[in-house]
C-alpha positions as CSV (number, residue, x, y, z in Angstrom):
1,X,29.5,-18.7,45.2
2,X,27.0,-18.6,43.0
3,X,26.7,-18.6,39.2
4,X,24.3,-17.4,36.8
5,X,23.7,-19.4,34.0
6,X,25.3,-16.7,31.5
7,X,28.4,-16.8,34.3
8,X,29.0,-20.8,34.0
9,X,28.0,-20.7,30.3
10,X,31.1,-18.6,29.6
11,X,33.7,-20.4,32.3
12,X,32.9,-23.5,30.3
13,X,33.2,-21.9,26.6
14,X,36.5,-20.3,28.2
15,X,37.9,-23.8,30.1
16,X,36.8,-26.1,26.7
17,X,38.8,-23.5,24.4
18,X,42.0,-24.0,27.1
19,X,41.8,-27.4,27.8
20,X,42.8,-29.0,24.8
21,X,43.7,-32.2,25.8
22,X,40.6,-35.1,25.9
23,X,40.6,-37.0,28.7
24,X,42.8,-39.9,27.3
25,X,45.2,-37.8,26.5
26,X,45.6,-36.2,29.7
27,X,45.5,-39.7,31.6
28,X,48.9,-40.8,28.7
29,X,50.5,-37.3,29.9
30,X,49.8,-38.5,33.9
31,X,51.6,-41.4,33.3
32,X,54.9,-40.0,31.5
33,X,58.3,-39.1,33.6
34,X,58.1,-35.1,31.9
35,X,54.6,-34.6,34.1
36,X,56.3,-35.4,37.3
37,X,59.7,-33.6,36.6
38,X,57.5,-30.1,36.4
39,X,55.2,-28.2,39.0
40,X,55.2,-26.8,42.5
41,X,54.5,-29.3,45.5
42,X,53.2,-28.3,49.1
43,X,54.7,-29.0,52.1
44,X,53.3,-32.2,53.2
45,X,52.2,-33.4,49.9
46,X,53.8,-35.8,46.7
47,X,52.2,-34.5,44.2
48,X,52.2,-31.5,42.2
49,X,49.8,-28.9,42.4
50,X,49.3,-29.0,38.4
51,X,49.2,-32.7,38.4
52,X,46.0,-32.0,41.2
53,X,44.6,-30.0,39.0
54,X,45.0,-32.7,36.3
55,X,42.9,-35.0,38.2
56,X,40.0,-32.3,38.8
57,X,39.8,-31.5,35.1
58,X,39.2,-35.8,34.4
59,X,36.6,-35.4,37.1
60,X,34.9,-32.3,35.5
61,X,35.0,-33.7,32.3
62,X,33.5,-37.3,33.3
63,X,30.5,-35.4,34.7
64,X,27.6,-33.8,32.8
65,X,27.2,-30.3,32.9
66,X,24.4,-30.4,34.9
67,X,26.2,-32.1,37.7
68,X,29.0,-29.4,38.0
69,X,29.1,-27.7,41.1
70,X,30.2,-24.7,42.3
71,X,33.5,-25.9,43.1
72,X,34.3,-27.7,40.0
73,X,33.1,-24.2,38.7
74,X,35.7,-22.7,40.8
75,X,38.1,-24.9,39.9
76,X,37.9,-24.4,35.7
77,X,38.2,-20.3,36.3
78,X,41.6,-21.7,38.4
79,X,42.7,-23.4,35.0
80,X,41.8,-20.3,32.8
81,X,43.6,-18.3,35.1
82,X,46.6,-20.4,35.0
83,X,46.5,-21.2,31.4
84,X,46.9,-17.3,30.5
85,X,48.9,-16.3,32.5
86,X,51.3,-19.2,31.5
87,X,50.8,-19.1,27.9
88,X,51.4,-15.3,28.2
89,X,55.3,-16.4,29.2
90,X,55.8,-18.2,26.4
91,X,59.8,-18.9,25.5
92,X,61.5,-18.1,22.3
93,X,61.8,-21.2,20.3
94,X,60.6,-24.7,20.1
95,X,58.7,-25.5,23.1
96,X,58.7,-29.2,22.4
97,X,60.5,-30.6,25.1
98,X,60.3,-27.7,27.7
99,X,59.2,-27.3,31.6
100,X,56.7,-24.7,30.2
101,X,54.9,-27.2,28.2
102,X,54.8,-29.6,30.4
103,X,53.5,-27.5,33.0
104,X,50.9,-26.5,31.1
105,X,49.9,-29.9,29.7
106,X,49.6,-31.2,33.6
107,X,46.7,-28.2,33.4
108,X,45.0,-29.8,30.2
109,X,47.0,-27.6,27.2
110,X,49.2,-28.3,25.2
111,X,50.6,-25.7,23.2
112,X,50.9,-27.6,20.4
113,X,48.1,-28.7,19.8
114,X,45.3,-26.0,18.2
115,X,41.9,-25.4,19.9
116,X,40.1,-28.2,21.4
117,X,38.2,-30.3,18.6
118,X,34.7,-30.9,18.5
C-alpha cells in the first residue's frame, strides 16, 4: 500500500482530530484497572486488542512524520475507523465511568475531553 502525500496528509489531520489523548496521558490510562477491564482479547494472547492499539499509537506518535510507514499509516485509518464507529454508539447519559469510554480511551479518545490541543 501506497500513499500519496494528499492520502497520508488527510489520515494524519483525521487520526490527530480522534486521538485526543497526548502521549502521557495515554501511558496514565495503560496503567489504570478500567483499561484492562474493557476490550476484546485473541485466542492466545493477554492483552486487549485496544490496549495493542494503545501501544501503536505511543509508537506513531514518538516518531516524526517522516518516519511513518505504511503500516503505521495502516494502522491510524484502523483507529479512525474504530473511533467512528464507536463514538457513533454512544449511550444515553453520563459516560464517565462506562465500558464505552474506556474502550475508546484504550484507542486514544476520550470523550470527554474536546479536540486534541495544539
Amino acid at each position: 500500500m501506497h500513499l500519496s502525500p494528499e492520502a497520508e496528509r488527510r489520515i494524519r489531520e483525521d487520526f490527530d482530530a480522534l486521538v485526543n489523548l497526548e502521549p502521557a496521558e495515554l501511558r496514565a490510562w495503560l496503567a489504570t484497572p478500567q483499561s484492562h477491564k474493557v476490550g476484546m482479547t485473541r485466542r492466545g494472547e493477554t492483552e486487549s486488542v485496544g490496549r495493542q492499539s494503545a501501544r501503536k499509537i505511543l509508537a506513531i506518535r514518538a516518531r516524526p512524520v517522516e518516519d511513518l510507514t505504511d503500516a503505521d499509516y495502516a494502522h491510524m485509518k484502523k483507529v479512525i475507523g474504530y473511533c467512528r464507529r464507536h463514538l457513533a454508539q454512544r449511550p444515553w447519559g453520563d459516560v464517565t465511568d462506562t465500558r464505552w469510554r474506556w474502550s475508546l480511551m484504550n484507542w486514544g479518545h476520550d470523550p470527554l475531553q474536546g479536540r486534541k490541543r495544539g
